[in-house]
TIKEZA-766485 format. One record per residue (C-alpha): residue number from 0; x, y, z. Coordinates in nm, 3 decimals, always signed. Example, Ala and Ser with C-alpha at 12.3 -4.5 7.8 and 13.67 -1.06 7.14 Angstrom:
<recs>
<0,<+1.230,-0.450,+0.780>>
<1,<+1.367,-0.106,+0.714>>
</recs>
This chain:
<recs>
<0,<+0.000,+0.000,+0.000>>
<1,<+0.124,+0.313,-0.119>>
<2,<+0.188,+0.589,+0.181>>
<3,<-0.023,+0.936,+0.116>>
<4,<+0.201,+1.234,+0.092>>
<5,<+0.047,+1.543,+0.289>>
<6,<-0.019,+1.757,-0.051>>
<7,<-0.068,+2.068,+0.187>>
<8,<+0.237,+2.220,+0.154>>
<9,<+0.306,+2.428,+0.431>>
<10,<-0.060,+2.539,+0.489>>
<11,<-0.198,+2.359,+0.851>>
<12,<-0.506,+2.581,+0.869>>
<13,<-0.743,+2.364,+0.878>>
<14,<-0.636,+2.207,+1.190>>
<15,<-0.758,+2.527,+1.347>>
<16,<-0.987,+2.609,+1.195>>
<17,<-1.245,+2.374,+1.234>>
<18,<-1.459,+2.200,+1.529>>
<19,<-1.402,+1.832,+1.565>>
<20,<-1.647,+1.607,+1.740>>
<21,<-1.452,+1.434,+2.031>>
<22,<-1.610,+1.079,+1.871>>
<23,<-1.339,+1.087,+1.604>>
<24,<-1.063,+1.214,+1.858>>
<25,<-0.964,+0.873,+2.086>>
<26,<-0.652,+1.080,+2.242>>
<27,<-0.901,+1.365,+2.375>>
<28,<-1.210,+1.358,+2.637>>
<29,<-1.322,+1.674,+2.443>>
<30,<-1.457,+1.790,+2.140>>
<31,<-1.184,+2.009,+1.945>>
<32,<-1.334,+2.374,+1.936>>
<33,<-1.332,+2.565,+1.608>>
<34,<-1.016,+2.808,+1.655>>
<35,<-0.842,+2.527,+1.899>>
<36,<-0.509,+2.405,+1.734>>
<37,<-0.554,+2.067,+1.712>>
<38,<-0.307,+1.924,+1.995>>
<39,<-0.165,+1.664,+1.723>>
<40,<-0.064,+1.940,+1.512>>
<41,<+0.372,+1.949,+1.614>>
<42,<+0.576,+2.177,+1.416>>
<43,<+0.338,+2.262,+1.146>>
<44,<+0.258,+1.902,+1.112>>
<45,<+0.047,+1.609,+1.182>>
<46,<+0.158,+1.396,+1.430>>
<47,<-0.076,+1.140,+1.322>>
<48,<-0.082,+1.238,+0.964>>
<49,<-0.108,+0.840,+0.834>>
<50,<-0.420,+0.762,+1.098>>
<51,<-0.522,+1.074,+1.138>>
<52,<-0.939,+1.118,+1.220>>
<53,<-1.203,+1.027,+0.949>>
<54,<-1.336,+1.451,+0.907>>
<55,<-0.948,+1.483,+0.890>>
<56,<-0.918,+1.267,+0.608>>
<57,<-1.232,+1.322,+0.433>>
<58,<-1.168,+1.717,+0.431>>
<59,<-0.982,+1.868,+0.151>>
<60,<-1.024,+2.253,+0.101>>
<61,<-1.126,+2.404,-0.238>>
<62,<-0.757,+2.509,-0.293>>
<63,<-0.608,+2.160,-0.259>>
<64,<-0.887,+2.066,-0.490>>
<65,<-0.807,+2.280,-0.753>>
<66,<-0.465,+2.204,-0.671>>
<67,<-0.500,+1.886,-0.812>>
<68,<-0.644,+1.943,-1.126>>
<69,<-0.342,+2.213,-1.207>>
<70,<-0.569,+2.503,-1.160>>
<71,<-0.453,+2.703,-0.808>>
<72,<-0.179,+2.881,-0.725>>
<73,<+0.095,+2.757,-0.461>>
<74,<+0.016,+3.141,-0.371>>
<75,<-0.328,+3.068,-0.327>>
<76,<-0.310,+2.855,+0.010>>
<77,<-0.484,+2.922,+0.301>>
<78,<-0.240,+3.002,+0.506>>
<79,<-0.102,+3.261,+0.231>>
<80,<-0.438,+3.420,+0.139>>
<81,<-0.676,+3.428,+0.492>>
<82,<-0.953,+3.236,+0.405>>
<83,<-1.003,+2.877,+0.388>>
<84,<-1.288,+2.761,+0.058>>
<85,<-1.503,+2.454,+0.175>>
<86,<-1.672,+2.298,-0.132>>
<87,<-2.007,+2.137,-0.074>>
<88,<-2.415,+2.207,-0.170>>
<89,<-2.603,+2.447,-0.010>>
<90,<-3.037,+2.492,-0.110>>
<91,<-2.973,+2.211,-0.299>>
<92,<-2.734,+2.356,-0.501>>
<93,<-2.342,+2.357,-0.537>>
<94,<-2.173,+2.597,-0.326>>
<95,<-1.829,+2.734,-0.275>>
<96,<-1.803,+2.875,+0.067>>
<97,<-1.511,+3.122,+0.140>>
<98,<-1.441,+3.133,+0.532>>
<99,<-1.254,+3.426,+0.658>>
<100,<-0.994,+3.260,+0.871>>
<101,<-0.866,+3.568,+1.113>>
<102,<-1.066,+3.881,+1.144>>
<103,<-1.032,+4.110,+0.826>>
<104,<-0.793,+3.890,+0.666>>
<105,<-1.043,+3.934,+0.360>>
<106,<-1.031,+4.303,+0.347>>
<107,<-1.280,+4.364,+0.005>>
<108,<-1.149,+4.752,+0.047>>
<109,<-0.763,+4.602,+0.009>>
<110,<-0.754,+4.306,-0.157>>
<111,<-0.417,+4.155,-0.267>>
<112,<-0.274,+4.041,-0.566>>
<113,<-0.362,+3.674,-0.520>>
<114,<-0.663,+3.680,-0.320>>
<115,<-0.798,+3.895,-0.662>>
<116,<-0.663,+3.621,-0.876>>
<117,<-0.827,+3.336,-0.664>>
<118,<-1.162,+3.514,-0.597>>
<119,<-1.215,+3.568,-1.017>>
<120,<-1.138,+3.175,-1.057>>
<121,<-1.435,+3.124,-0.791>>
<122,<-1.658,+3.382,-0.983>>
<123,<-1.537,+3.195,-1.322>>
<124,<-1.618,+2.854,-1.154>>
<125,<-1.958,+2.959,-1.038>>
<126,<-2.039,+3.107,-1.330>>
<127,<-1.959,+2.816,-1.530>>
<128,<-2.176,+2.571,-1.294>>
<129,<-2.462,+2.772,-1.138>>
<130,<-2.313,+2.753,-0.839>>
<131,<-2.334,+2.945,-0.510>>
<132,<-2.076,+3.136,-0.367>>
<133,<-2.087,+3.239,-0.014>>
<134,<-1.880,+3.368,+0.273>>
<135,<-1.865,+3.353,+0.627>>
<136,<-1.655,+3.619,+0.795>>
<137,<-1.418,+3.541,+1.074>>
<138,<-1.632,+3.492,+1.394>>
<139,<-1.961,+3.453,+1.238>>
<140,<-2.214,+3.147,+1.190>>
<141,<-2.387,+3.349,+0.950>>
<142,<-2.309,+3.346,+0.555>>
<143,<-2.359,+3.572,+0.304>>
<144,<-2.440,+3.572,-0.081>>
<145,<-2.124,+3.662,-0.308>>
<146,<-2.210,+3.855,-0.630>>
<147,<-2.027,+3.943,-0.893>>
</recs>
């Protein structure tokens, strides 16, 4: 069996960024709280990378997706660009959802270089497949409608 590689790069975001039931987690008595590092997480890694939890391994943000079909940017990470896209269906429909990882780190007034670049290939996508696109700012449950 062939080992999987970590494809992430240097981007660990996720395993901040999101709230982990403590079901999947055998090593903790507690559920893993959305902005909680995971406790796993050791130098920018994954201590338990190979067996890591099933949401763990069944995650795999819109950038990594693209990723792998030659269409992002290396620049385009999470970790480089402040928001983290989840790809899933929302009203029935297909939705890209654009989650604001730290508090103004998508700035719409001051928008850089490669957030620009990344945000037209998610207007281009949506276009092309009557999809949604959303976004949740940082600290919100709520999200909002993303016109173009």
């Amino acid at each position: 069996m062939k080992n999987k590689k970590n494809l992430c790069g240097s981007c660990d975001k996720c395993c901040t960024h999101f709230r982990i039931d403590k079901k999947f987690l055998s090593w903790r008595k507690t559920d893993k709280e959305k902005g909680e590092t995971c406790d796993k997480l050791v130098n920018g890694r994954c201590a338990r990378y190979k067996q890591r939890p099933k949401p763990c391994k069944d995650f795999e943000c819109g950038w990594l997706q693209f990723s792998k079909q030659g269409i992002a940017k290396t620049e385009w990470s999470p970790d480089k660009i402040g928001f983290i896209v989840k790809l899933g269906y929302t009203d029935g429909r297909s939705a890209f959802m654009i989650e604001e990882l730290e508090q103004g780190s998508l700035d719409f007034h001051n928008i850089t270089p490669e957030q620009d670049e990344f945000l037209k290939l998610l207007f281009d996508l949506r276009e092309n497949s009557n999809s949604l696109l959303l976004i949740r700012p940082f600290g919100h449950d709520k999200q909002y409608p993303l016109r173009h």
